[in-house]
Rosetta silent file (secondary structure, phi, psi, omega in degrees, C-alpha in Angstrom):
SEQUENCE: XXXXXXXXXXXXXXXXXXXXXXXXXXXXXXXXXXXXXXXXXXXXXXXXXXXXXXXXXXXXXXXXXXXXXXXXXXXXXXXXXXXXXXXXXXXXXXXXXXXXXXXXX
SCORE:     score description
SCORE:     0.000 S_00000001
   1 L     0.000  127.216 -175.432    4.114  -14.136   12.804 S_00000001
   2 L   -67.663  169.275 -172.910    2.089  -12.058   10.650 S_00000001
   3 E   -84.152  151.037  157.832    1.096   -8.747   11.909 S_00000001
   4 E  -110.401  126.938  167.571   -2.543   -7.403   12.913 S_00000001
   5 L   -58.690  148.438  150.243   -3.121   -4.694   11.018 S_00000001
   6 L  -118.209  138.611  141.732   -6.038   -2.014   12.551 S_00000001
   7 L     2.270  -43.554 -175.964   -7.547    0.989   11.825 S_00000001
   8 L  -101.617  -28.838  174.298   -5.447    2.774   13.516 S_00000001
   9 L  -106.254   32.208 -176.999   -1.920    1.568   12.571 S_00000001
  10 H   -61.919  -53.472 -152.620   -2.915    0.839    8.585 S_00000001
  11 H   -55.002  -54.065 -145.209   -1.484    4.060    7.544 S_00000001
  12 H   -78.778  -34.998 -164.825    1.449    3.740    9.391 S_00000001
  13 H  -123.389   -1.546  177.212    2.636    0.289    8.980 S_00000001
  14 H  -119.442  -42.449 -170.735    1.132   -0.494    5.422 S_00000001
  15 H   -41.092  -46.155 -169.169    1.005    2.847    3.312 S_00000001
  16 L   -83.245   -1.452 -166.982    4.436    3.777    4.439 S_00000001
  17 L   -67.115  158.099 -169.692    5.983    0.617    4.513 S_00000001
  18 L  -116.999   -3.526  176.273    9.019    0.580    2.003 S_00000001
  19 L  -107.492  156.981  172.130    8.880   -3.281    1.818 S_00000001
  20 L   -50.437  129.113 -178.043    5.683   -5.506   -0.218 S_00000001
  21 E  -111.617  130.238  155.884    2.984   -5.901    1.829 S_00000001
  22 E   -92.098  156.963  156.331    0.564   -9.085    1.648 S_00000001
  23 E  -141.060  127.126 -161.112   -2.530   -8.243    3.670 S_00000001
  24 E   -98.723  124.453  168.541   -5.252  -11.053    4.684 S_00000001
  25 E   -88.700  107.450 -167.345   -8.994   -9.741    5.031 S_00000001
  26 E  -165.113  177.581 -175.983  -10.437  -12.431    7.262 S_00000001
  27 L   177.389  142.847 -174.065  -12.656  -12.869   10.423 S_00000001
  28 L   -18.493  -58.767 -165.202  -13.269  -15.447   12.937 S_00000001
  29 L   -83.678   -5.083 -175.616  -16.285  -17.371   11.445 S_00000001
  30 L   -71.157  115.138 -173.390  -15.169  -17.435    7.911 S_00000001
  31 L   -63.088  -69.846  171.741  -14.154  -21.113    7.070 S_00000001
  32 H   -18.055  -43.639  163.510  -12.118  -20.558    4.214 S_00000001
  33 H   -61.616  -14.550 -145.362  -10.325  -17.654    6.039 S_00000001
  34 H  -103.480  -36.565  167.495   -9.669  -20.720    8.488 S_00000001
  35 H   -75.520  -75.458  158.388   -7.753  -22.207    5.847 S_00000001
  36 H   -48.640   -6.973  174.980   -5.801  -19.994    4.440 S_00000001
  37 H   -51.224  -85.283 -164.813   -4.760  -18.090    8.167 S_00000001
  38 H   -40.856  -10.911 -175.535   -1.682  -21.093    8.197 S_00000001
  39 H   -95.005  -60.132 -153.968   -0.694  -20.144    4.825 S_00000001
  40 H  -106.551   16.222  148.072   -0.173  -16.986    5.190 S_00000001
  41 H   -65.284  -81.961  162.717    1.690  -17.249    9.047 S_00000001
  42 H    20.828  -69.704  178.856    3.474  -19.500    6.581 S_00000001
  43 H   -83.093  -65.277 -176.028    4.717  -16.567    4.451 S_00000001
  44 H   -24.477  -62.131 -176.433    4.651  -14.320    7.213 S_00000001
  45 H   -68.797  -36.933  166.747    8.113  -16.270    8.695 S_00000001
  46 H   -66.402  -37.049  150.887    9.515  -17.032    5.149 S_00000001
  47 L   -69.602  -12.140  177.286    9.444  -13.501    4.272 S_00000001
  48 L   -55.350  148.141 -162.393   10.480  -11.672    7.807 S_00000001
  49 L    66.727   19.503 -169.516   12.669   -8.935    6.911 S_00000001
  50 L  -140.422  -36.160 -168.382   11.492   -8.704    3.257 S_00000001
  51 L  -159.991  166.531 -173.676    7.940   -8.118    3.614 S_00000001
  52 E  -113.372  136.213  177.268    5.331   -7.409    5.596 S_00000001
  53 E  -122.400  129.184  176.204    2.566  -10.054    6.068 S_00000001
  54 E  -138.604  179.859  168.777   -0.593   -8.971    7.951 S_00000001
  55 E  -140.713  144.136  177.574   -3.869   -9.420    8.723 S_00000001
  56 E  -111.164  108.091 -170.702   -6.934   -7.684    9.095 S_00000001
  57 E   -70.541  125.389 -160.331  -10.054   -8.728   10.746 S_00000001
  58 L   -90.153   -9.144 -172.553  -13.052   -7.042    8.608 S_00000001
  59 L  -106.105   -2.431  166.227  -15.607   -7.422   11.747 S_00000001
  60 L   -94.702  -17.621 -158.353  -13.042   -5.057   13.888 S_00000001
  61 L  -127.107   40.342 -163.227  -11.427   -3.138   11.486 S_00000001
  62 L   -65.251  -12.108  157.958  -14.600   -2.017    9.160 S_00000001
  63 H   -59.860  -52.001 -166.372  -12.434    1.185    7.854 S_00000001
  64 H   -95.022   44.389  115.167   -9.868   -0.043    6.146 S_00000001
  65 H   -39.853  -48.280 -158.117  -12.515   -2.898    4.705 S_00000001
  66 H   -77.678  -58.458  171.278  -14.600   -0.198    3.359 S_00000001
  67 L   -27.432  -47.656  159.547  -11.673    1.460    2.112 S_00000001
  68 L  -107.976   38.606  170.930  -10.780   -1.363   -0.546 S_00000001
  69 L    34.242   78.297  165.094  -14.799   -2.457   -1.070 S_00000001
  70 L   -76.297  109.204  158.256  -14.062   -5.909    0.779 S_00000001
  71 L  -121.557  -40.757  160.572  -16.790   -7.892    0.325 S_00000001
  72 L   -92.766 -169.315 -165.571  -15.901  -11.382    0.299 S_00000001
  73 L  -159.021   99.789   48.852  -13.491  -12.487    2.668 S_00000001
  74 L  -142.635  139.903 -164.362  -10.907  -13.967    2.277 S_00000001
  75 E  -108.188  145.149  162.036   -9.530  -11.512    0.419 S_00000001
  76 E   -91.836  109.241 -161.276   -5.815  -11.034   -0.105 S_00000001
  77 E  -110.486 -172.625 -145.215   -4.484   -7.529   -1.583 S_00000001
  78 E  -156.738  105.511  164.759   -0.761   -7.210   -2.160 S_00000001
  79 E   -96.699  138.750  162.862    1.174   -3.703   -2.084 S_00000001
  80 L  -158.299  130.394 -169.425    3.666   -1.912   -3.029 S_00000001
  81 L    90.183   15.236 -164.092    4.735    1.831   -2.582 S_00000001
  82 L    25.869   92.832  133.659    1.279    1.607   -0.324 S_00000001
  83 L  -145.467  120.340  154.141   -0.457    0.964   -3.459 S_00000001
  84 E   -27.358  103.115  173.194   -2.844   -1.943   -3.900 S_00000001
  85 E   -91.065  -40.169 -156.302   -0.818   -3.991   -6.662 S_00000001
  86 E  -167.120  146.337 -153.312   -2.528   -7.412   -6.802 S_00000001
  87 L  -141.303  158.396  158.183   -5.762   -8.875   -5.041 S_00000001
  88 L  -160.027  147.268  157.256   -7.012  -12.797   -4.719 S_00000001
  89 E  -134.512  115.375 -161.544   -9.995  -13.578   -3.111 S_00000001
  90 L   168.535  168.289  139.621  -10.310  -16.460   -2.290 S_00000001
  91 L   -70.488  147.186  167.750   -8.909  -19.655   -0.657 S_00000001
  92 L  -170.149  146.153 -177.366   -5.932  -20.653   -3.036 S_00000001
  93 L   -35.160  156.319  168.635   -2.528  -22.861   -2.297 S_00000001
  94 H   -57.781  -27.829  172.265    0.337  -21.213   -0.607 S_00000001
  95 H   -49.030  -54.466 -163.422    2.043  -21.119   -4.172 S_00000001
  96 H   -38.024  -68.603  153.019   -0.346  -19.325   -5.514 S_00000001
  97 H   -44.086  -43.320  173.081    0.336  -16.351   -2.666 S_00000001
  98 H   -81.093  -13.663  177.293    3.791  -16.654   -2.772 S_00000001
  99 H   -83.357  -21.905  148.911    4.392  -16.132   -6.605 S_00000001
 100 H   -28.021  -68.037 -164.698    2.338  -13.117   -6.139 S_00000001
 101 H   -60.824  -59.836  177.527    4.137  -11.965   -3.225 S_00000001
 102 H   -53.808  -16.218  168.688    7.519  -12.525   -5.264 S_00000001
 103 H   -47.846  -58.090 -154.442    5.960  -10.850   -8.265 S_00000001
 104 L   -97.641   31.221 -167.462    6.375   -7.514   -6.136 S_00000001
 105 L  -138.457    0.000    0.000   10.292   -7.759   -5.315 S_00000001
C-alpha cells in the first residue's frame, strides 16, 4: 500500500530515503488522479522493499506542493538520493510509471 506522505514526515521518509521514491500529487476531486490512484497502489506492492511509493494530497499537504511548483495534479515526481529525478504529469498507463520507476535502480 503506498504510503501518505505529509508535511511533516516528507523530509524524513522521502529526502532521506536510500531507496527510489515515486510520489503521486493528487486530491480527492481530481478525476484523473482517480485513475491513476490504482496504478500506482499497483506499484506500490510490486515494488515493497525496493522503493518507496507514496502519495501526497496537494489540498492537505500545500508545503511540499509549493515546494516542487505543483500545479496540475496528477503529477508524479520520481527520486533518487532525495533529488527530484523524473516528473509526469499526467494520467499515463502503469508502463509508462513503471519504466520510469525502473529507470532509477
Amino acid at each position: 500500500m503506498a504510503v501518505q506522505i505529509t508535511d511533516a514526515n516528507f523530509e524524513e521518509l522521502v529526502t532521506k530515503s536510500d531507496k527510489p521514491v515515486l510520489l503521486d500529487f493528487w486530491a480527492e476531486w481530481c478525476g484523473p488522479c482517480r485513475m491513476v490512484g490504482p496504478l500506482v497502489e499497483e506499484l506500490s506492492n510490486e515494488y515493497e522493499g525496493k522503493a518507496l511509493v507514496g502519495k501526497v494530497d496537494v489540498d492537505a499537504n500545500a508545503n511540499i506542493s509549493a515546494m516542487f511548483g505543483i500545479r496540475n495534479i496528477p503529477t508524479i515526481l520520481f527520486f533518487k538520493g532525495g533529488q527530484v529525478v523524473d516528473k509526469q504529469v499526467g494520467a499515463v498507463p502503469k508502463a509508462t510509471l513503471d519504466a520510469k520507476l525502473k529507470a532509477l535502480f
